[in-house]
Structure formats: C-alpha cells, structure tokens
N, C-alpha and C positions, 0 to 999 in steps of 0.2 A: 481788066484782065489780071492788074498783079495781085487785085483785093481776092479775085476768085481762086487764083493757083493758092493763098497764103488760106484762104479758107477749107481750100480739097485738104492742104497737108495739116490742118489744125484736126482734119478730122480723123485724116489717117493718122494719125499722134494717138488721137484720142480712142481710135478701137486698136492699133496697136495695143497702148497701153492697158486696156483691158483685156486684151489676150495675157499680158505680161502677169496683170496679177493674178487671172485666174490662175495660168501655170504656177505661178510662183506659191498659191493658196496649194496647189495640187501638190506640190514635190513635199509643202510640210507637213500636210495632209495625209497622205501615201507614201512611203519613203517605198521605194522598187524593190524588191528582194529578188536574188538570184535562183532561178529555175535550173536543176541539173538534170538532164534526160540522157539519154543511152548515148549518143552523139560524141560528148567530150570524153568519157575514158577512151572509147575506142581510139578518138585519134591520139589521146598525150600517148595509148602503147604505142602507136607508129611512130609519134616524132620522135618519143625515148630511145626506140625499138635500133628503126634505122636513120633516123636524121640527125641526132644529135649524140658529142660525143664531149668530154672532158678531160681528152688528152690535145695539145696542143702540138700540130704539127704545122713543118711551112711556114717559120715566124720570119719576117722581113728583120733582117739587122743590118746595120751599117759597120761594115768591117774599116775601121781607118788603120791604114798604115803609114804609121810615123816614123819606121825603119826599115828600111827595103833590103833589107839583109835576109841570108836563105833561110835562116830560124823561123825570120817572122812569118817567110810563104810558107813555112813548114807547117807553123801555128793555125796560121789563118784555113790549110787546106783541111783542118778537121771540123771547122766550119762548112765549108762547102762541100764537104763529103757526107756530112748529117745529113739525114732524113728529117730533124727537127729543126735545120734552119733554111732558110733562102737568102745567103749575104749578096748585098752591096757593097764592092766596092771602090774605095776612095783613098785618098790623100789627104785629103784637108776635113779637120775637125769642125769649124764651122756651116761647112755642106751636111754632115751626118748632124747637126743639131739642128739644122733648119731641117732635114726628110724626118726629123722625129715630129719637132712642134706641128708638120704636115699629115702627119700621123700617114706616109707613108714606108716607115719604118718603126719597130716596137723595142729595140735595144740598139746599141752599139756597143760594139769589140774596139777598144784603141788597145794599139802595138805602139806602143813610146817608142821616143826615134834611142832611146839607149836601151831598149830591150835586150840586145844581142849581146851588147859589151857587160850588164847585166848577168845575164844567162851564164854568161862564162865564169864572171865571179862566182856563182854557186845558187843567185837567187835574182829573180825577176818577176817584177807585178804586168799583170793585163788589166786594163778598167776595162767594167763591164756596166753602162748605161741601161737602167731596163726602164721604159715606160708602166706609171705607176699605177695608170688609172683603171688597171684589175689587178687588185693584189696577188689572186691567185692565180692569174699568168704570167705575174710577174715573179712569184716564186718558182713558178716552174719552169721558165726562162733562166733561170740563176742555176737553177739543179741542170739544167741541160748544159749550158755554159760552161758549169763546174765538171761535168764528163766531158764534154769535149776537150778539157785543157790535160784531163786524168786519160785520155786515150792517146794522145801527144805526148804525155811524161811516158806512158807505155813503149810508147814506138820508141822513144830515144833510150830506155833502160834495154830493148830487145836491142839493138842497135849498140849497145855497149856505149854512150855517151851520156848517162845520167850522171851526174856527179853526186846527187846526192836528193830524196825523195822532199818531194815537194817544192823543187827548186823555182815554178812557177806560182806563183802564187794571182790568189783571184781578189780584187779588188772591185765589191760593187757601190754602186747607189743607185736609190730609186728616180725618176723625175717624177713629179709631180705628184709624189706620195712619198712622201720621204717614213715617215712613220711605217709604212708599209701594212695601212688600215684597212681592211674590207669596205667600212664605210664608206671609204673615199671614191666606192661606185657602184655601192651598195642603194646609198641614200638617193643618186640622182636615176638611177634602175626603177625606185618606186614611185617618185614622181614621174617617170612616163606612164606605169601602171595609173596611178592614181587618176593622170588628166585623161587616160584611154577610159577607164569606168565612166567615171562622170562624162565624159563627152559622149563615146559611141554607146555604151550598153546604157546610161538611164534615158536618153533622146531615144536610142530606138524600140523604148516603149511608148513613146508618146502618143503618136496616131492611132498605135495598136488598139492603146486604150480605149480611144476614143471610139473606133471601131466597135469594140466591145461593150461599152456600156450604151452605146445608141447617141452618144452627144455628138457625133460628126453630124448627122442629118439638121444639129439646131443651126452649124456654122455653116448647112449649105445656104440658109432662109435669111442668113445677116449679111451686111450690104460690106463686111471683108474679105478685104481677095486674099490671095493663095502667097504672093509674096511676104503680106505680113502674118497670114497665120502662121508660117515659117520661123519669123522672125521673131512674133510672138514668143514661139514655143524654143526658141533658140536661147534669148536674151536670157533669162533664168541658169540654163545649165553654163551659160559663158561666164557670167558673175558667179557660180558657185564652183565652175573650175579655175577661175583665177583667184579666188577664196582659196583653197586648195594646194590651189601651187606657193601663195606667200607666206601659206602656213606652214609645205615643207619646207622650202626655204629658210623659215627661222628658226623650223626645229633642227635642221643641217646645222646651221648656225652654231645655236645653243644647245642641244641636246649632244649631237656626236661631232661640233669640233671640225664639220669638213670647209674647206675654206669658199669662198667665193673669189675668184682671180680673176671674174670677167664681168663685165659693167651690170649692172644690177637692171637696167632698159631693154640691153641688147637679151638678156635671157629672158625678159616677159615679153618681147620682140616675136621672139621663136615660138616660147609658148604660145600665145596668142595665136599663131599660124600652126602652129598644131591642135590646138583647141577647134581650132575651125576647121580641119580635115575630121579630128573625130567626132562632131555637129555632124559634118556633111555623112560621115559614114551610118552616122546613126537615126538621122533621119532619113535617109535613101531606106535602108531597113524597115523603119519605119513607113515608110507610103506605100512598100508596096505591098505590107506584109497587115491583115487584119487579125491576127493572133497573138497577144503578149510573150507567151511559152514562147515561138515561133521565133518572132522578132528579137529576142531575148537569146535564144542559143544560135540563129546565125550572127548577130553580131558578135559572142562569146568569141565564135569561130575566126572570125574574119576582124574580129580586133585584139582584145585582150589576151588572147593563146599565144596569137604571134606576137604581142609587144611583152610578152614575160617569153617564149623562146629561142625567136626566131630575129629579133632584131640586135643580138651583141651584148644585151646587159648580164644572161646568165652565162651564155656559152660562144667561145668563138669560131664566129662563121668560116673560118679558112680551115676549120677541123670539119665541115660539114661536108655532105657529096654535094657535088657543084649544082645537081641539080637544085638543091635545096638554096646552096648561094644564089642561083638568079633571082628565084621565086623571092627573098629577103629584099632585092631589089626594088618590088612592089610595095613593101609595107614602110607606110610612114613612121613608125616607130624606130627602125635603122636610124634615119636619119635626125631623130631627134635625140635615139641616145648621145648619137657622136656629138651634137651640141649641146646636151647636157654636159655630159665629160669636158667636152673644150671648156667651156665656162667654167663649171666650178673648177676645174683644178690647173688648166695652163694659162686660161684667159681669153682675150678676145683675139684669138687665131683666123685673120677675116678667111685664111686659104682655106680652111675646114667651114667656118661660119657660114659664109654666101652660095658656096654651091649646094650643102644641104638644108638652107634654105629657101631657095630660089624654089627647088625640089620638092618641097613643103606646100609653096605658095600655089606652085601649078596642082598640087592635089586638091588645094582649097580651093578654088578657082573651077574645077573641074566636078568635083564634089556638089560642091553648092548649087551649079549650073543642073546636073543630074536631078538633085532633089527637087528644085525650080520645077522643071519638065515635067518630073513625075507625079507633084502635086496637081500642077495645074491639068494635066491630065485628069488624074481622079476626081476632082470638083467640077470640071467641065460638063 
C-alpha cells in the first residue's frame, strides 16, 4: 500500500513538474504584453472624476493634554472645531503613542503641562507628532496644524490678549520618516503594484492562452488532473513574484535609502499570502474567460487599477465618499499596503500585522478554492 501511494505521488511529481517547465519555457518565451481597450480610461475618468480626492480631511490625531488649564482647552478647541481634524482625546502621552504605532491615529497635538505658565511669559511651543509614512500627508497635516494654532493666535489678538505675534509657536517631527521622503512610501506602493502584475494580470492569461492556441484539448487527453494543472501554471509566477519582491526590497535598500524596521521573514510572510490572493485572482480570470484581450482587461480592472488607487498607497481613503471606502474593503491590496508601511518603516507592529493578515489569508483560501471549482468544472 505505502510502495503504491509513494509511486501515485512520484508521478504526480513528475507531470507536475512538467507542467512547471513547460510554463516556465512559455513566460521566457512570450513575455505578456498589456492590451488597452475602451474599458480603463473610461473608468480612471470616474474614479479621478468622483472618487478620489487629494485633500485630506477627517485626519484622526491624538490631542494630549499635559496642562488642564483654560488656554490649553482654548488651544485644543480649534482642533475640534476643524473640519480637517477628528481629535482624540487624552492625558497621557504613552496612550497617544501606542494609537499612533496602531495606526489608529495619524498625528498628535501635546499641550505641555507648562504651556499656560509659558503663554504668559510671551512664548509657548505645542509638539506636533505627524505619522510619516505619506510624506505628503504628512505635510499637509503640519500646514493644517500650523492654521489651527494661527486661528487661536487670531481669536486671542481679537480678544485683546495677544501679547505679542507668534507667541505659540509649532514644534514638529515626523515618525517614521524623520527625513520626511516620499520614498518612504513611495517604494513599498510599488512593490504591491509589482507582486499585483506578476500575480493577477500575467496568471490571467494563462488558460486564456491556452484556450486560444488549441493546446487545452492536448491536457484534456493526459492522465493530469486539474489540481496540478493549477499548480503547474501557479509555481512559475510564485517564484517570479518572490523574484521581484527581494529585488524591490534591495533596491529600497540600496538605491533610495528606506529602511527595513521589520523582520525580513515576517514581510516575505505577507507577501507570500498576497502572492497567492493575486494567483487566485488571476487564475479565476483566467478559467473562466477564453480570450487573452478579455482575461487581460478584466483583471486590469479588478486588480491592478484598484492596488495603484483605491487601496491607500496614492490617495487617502478617509478623503473618499464612503461609498468608495467600503468597496476598498474588498480589495486585498488595502491590506497589504498597511503592511508594507508597518514593516518597512515602524516595524513589526503585530496589532496592525495579524489582523490584515489573517484578512489576506482568508482571500487565499477562498480564491484558490474558487479557481479549484472552476477548473475542474471546465475539464469535467
């Protein structure tokens, strides 16, 4: 019994692996080139149009107050009066540092406990905490910061109590971009791009192709099932997208400088479960679609478009209409920028880490199961 099961699986090894090289002969072969049809401008006008936006409203900050004096609520209420903030707040500075590393806050406001007695002398700083890993909301967090504090010196000169201009003064730093470099989430933006190509849009040519040139009917006539033709045609683009990712990786590295603050395991961890959501995506595409053009511009759609708009790396989602945040919901790309960003730049943040990954894994899981189905379906 155990010589026969050790001889079924020598053989499924062995047409396995000939599915591997033919695909791997075909990707050097044929390299995919991208098909544009009527389909994608239409939609980037709608998303530019009405879904997306590059003003940042609604930013979560943690307002700590370290002096409970009437200045400081005076200070803090031009926060809470903004349209461009949503504060929290607190008392204790270690709470607003932990809701930052939780990336459920994007700055903090500290009010020193000697603000007031400050103020009175003629001159007073506020720290202003800003989350670094978008530079360019993290500068316009600083600019909003910086009118709020200039709407507060307004009221006290209307008020006949300014003593003299500028008497508040704005003290920032960045976290986790102290340089305050586009890079620094720039570079982990195109590695989701990068592993979404190589996983969902070149896998969902694969069938198509197959489709098209008449070679599906030779795999109906050979004695491989449908689980390893999958696999087959999977193995290839998995090793050419972890190809990929450690060669962003080291040109992050060496080339712009951004650092890596989180275990070098736990981010091929992730990657790897997003590689095999965009597999699943792009092979589902693929089985049920016998046209490459076809297969080719709905995965366009339904991956790539969303992982460069809709998931956080260009634009942030709390500036979108809601309707548009839920639908961000669905796409696995969300959740791997947010652990890109944790990685490289604060580290291994397991309270960001495990839940969107957990998130990740049930897409692959579910994915895979789908393309499973759908094949064996079509070979049946």
């Amino acid at each position: 019994m155990l010589i026969d099961h050790l001889r079924q699986a020598r053989q499924a090894f062995r047409r396995i692996w000939a599915l591997i090289r033919k695909e791997t002969y075909q990707v050097l072969r044929d390299p995919s080139s991208v098909a544009i049809g009527m389909v994608m401008p239409a939609v980037l006008v709608l998303l530019f149009g009405y879904g997306l936006s590059l003003d940042v409203s609604n930013v979560p900050v943690a307002v700590v107050f370290e002096d409970p004096s009437p200045d400081a609520h005076e200070l803090a209420a031009g926060f809470e009066l903004s349209a461009y903030f949503k504060p929290v707040f607190t008392t204790s500075m270690p709470l607003a540092e932990q809701l930052m590393r939780a990336r459920r806050v994007d700055g903090i406001i500290r009010i020193r406990s000697d603000f007031s007695r400050h103020l009175k002398a003629g001159s007073a700083d506020v720290q202003v905490i800003v989350l670094g890993t978008q530079a360019n909301n993290a500068r316009i967090i600083e600019a909003y910061a910086q009118g709020a504090l200039g709407q507060y010196a307004a009221r006290q000169a209307a008020e006949g109590r300014s003593p003299a201009p500028g008497m508040v003064k704005l003290r920032t730093r960045l976290w986790f971009n102290e340089a305050n470099d586009s890079h620094y989430f720039l570079v982990p933006g195109l590695i989701v791009l990068i592993m979404t190509l190589i996983g969902a849009f070149l896998t969902a040519m694969v069938m198509a192709r197959e489709w098209e040139r008449g070679t599906i009917e030779a795999l109906f006539v050979t004695p491989v099932r449908a689980g390893e033709i999958l696999l087959g045609k999977m193995v290839p683009y998995f090793v050419l997208g972890l190809a990929g990712l450690f060669l962003c990786v080291v040109a992050a590295k060496l080339l712009f400088a951004v650092p890596l603050r989180g275990s070098l395991w736990v981010l091929t961890g992730v990657s790897i479960l997003y590689l095999l959501v965009t597999l699943g995506i792009g092979l589902s595409v693929s089985s049920v679609t016998k046209s490459q053009f076809v297969a080719s511009q709905i995965a366009l759609l339904l991956s790539f478009m969303p992982a460069m708009m809709l998931s956080g790396f260009l634009f942030d989602l709390r500036s979108m209409p809601l309707a548009i945040q839920l639908i961000s919901f669905l796409l696995p790309a969300r959740y791997y920028v947010s652990l890109l960003q944790t990685e490289f730049l604060a580290g291994d943040v397991w309270s960001v880490i495990l839940p969107n990954a957990a998130v990740l894994a049930v897409m692959a899981t579910a994915l895979l199961l789908l393309t499973r189905m759908a094949t064996r379906k079509r070979l049946a």
